[in-house]
N, C-alpha and C positions, 0 to 999 in steps of 0.2 A: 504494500500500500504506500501514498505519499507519503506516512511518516517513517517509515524503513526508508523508503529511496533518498530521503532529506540524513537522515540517520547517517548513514552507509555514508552519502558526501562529504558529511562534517568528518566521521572517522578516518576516511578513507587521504581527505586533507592533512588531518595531525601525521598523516605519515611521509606520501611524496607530497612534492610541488605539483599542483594538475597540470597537467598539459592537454592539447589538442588533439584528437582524435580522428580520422576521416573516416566516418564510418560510424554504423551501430553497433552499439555493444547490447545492448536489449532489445527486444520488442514491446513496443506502447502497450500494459497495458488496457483492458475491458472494464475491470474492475476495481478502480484504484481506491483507497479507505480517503474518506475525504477527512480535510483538516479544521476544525472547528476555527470560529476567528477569530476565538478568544485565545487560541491555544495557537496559531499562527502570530499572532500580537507578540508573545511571549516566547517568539522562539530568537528573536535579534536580542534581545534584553539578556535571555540565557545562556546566548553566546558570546555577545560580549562580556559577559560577568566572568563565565570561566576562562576567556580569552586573558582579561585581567588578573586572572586569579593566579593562570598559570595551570594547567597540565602537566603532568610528570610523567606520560607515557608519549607523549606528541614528540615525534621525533623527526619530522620537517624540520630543516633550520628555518628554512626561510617562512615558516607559519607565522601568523598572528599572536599562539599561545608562548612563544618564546622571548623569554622576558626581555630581552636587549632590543623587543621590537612594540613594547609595549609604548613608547611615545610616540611610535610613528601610527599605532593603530588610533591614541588617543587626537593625534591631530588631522587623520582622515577622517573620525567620526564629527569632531567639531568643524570642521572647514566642510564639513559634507549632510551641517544640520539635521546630523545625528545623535546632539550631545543627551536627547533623553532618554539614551538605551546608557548612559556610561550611569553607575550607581553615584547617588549624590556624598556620601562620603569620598569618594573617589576625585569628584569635580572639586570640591572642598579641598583636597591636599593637591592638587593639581594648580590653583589658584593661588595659593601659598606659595607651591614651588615657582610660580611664574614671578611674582612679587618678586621673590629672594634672589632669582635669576636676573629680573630687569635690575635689580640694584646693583649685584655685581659687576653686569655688563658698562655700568655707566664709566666702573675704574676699578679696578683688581688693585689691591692694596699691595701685593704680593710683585705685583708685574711695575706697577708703577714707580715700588720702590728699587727695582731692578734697572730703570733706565737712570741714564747717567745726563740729561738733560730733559727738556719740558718738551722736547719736540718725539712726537709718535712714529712708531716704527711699523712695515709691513713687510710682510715675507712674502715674496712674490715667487710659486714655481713654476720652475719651465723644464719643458722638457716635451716630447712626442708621444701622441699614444700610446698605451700599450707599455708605457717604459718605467713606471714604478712609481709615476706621479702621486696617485691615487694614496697606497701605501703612504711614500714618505709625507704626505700633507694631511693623514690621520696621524700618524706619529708626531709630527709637530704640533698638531691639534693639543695632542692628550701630555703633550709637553709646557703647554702655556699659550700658546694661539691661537688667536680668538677665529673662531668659523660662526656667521649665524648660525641661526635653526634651519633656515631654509634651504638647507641642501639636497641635490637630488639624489632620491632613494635607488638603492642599492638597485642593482638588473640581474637576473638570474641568468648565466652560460657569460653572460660578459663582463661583469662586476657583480658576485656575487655580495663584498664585505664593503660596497658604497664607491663612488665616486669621489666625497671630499668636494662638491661645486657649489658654489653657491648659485642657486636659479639665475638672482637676478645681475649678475655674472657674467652667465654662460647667456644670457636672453640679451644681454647690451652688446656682447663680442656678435654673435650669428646675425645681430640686424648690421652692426657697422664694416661684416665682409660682405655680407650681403650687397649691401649698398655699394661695395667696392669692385661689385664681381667676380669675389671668388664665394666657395661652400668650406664645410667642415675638412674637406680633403682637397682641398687647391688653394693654395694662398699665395699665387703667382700674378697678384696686385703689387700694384706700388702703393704705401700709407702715408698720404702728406702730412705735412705738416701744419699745414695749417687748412680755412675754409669753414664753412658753415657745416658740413659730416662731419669735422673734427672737434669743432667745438661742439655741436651737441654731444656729440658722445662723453666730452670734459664734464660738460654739465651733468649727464646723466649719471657720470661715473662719481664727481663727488657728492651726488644725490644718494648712490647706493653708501658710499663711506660715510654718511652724515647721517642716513636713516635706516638703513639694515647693517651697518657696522658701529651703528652709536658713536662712531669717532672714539673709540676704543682704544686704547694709549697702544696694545701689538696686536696684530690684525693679520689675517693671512689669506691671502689670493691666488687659486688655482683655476686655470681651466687651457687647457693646451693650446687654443688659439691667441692666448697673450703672446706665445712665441712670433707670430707676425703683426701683434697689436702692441709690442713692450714698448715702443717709443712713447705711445698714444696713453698709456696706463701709467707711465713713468713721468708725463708730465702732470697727469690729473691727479697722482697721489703727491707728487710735491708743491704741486699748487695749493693743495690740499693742507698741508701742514704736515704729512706723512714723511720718512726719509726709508725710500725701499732700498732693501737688501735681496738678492735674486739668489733658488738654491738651482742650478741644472743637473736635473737626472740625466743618468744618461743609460740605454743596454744596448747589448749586442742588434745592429739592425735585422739580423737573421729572428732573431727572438719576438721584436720587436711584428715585422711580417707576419712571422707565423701565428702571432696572439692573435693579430688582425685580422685574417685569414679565416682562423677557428669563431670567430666573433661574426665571422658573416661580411668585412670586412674589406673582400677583392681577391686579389690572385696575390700568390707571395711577388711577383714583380711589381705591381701596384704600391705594396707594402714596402718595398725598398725605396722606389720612388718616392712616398710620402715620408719617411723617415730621413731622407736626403734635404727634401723640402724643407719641414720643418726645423730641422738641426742647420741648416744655411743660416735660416733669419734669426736662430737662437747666436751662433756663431756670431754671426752681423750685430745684432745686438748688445749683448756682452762686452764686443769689442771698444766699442764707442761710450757704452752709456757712465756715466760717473757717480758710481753705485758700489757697494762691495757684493761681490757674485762666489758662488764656492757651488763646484764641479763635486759629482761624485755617484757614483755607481747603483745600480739597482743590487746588486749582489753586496754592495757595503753595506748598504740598509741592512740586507736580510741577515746579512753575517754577524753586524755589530751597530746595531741600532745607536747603541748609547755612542760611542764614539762619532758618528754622525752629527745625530743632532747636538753633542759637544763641540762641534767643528765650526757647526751653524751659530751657534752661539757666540766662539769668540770672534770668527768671522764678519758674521754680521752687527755684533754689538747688539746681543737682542738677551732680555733673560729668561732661558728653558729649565726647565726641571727636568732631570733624568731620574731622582730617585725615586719618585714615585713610581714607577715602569713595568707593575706586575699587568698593566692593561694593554698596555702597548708589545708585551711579551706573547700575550693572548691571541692579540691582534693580526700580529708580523711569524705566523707561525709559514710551513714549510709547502704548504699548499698554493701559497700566490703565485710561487716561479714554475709554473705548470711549462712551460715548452722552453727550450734549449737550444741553441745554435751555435755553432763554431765559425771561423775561419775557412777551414778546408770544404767544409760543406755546401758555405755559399758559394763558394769557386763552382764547385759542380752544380749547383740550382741556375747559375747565370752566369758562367763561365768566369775563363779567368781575366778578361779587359774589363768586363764590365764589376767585378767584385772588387780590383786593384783600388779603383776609384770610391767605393763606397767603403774600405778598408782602412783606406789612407785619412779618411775623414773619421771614421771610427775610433783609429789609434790614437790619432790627433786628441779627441775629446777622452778617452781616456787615460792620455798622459796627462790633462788636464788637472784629471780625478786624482791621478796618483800623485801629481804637485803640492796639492790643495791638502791631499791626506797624510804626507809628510809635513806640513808647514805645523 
C-alpha cells in the first residue's frame, strides 16, 4: 500500500544516495491503502524531527539524518517556508545560535588581536579545477577564515565534502566572463582595466565584502575563475580597505584532467588544455601583482596540512590556528586524491611534443612550491 511504498523510500534513502532509474522497477499498483490526511500532514513533521534527531543506522553520508548536515537541512526548510515542520525548541536554539554567530562575525576577538595593524586581510585562492582548491580553503576555513554561510552545497560524484564558494562569488565572476565572452572553461578574454563592466563589478564586489562578509577583519575568497579575474578582485579588495595575500595550488595537470574527465568534465585533452589556460593567467598574475603569494602542492596539503597552512601564515601575515586541527584531520582524510598521474604517462596520453610543453610549465610551478616550502 502507499504507506509501505513511502516506508521502503524513506529507508531505502538512510542507506544509498537515490539515483535515477530508466525504467520500472514495479508495476502501479490496483489497490493501493490510501493515506488519511491527517496522517499525510504528519509524515514531513516526523521526518524532519528524526532527520534532526539523528539516526544511528542511516548510513548515506550524504543523507539529511547525518549530523554534519543538519544546518544545511535547517536552512533549506527555512528558505523553502518550511520552518513549521522544524520542532519549536529546535527554532529557539537555532535563533540563539544565529545571534551568537552575527556577533562574532562583526570581529573575532581572537583574529583581531592576531593582526599587527587596523587594516583587514583576505586570503585569496587560486588555482584550477580539480586541483585541491576546495580542500585547502576548508582547511583554512576551520583554521580562522572567515567563509559566509552561503556557500555552495556539496555535489555528489564531483564534490562530494563541498566546494568552499561562496554563491555570491561565484554568481558576480560567471556574469563579468560572461559579459567578456568567455564561460567556466574559456577564459581566452582580455580583462581591462578599466570601463563601466569593470566598475560594476568593483561595486558589486565590495557590496559582497560589506554585506555577506560583514567586512570581517580575515576573510577568505575562492572560486577558480578569480585566476582570470585576480587583477579585477585585487583592486576591489584594496579599494576596499582589504590587503590580499594569494595561496596557489597547484597538481599534477595529468591528475588535474582526469578528475575532470570523471566529473563529466570533456576529454583528458580538453582537460590539459584548461589547466594550461588557467595556470597562464595564474602565472600572469602573481607575477605582476604587489601582494604576498605562497605556491604549494595538493599532495602538501594532504601530506602535512599543519605545515601549510603555517606557511600561509607567516607568508601572508594572517593569524591561523593549527592547534585546534582534530577537524581538519577528519576533513583532509585519504579519499580526496582519488586519480593519479605521472610524467611518463602523459607523454603517452598526448605524446611527447605536446606533454614537453605542459611539463615544462608544470615543473616551473612546482619549483615554485618547493621554494616557498623551504623559505
Amino acid at each position: 500500500g502507499a504507506v509501505r511504498v513511502w516506508d521502503f523510500r524513506v529507508r531505502a534513502a538512510m542507506c544509498v544516495e537515490p539515483v535515477v532509474v530508466d525504467g520500472l522497477l514495479y508495476l502501479p499498483g490496483t489497490a493501493a491503502t490510501t493515506v488519511s490526511v491527517a496522517y499525510a500532514a504528519r509524515i514531513p513533521e516526523e521526518l524532519v524531527a528524526a532527520a534532526l534527531a539523528g539516526v544511528d543506522d542511516a548510513t548515506n553520508p550524504l543523507g539529511p539524518w547525518q549530523p554534519q548536515h543538519r544546518d544545511v537541512l535547517l536552512r533549506w526548510l527555512l528558505n523553502d517556508n518550511r520552518g513549521r515542520y522544524v520542532p519549536v525548541p529546535v527554532l529557539k536554539s537555532l535563533v540563539e545560535s544565529f545571534r551568537a554567530e552575527a556577533r562574532a562575525s562583526q570581529r573575532s576577538p581572537a583574529i583581531a588581536a592576531g593582526l599587527r595593524d587596523a587594516q583587514r586581510r583576505a586570503i585569496v585562492v587560486l588555482g584550477v579545477y580539480r586541483s585541491g582548491t576546495s580542500a585547502l580553503t576548508r582547511a583554512l576555513n576551520l583554521c580562522g577564515a572567515l567563509l559566509p554561510e552561503t556557500v555552495h552545497s556539496p555535489q555528489m560524484g564531483l564534490n562530494p565534502t563541498g566546494f568552499w564558494e561562496t554563491e555570491d562569488v561565484t554568481d558576480l565572476d560567471s556574469r563579468l566572463i560572461e559579459q567578456l565572452g568567455g564561460k567556466w572553461n574559456r577564459i581566452d578574454f582580455k580583462l581591462p582595466d578599466e570601463g563601466p563592466i569593470i566598475d560594476e563589478f568593483r561595486d558589486d564586489a565590495r557590496a559582497i565584502l560589506r554585506e555577506i562578509y560583514h567586512d570581517a577583519p580575515l576573510i577568505l575568497i575562492k572560486d577558480t575563475r578569480i585566476c582570470a579575474l585576480g587583477p579585477a578582485w585585487h583592486r576591489a579588495l584594496t579599494d576596499h580597505g582589504y590587503r590580499p595575500g594569494y595561496v596557489v595550488s597547484v597538481r599534477h595537470p595529468l591528475e588535474v584532467a582526469k578528475s575532470l574527465r570523471a566529473g563529466g568534465g570533456g576529454t583528458l585533452e580538453a582537460g590539459l588544455s584548461l589547466w594550461r589556460a588557467f595556470m597562464d593567467r595564474v602565472e600572469d598574475f602573481v607575477a605582476t601583482v604587489d601582494a604576498p603569494v605562497l605556491h604549494m602542492t595538493y599532495e602538501m596539503l594532504l601530506q602535512d596540512w599543519r605545515a601549510v597552512i603555517n606557511r600561509v601564515a607567516r607568508r601572508l601575515d594572517v593569524p591561523l590556528d593549527v592547534v585546534q586541527g582534530a577537524e581538519v584531520d577528519r576533513f583532509l582524510d585519504g579519499t580526496l586524491h582519488n586519480q593519479r598521474g605521472s610524467d611518463e604517462e602523459l607523454s603517452r596520453e598526448v605524446g611527447p611534443a605536446q606533454a614537453a610543453a605542459i611539463l615544462a610549465q608544470y615543473r616551473r610551478l612546482a619549483a615554485r612550491c618547493a621554494s616557498d616550502a623551504a623559505d
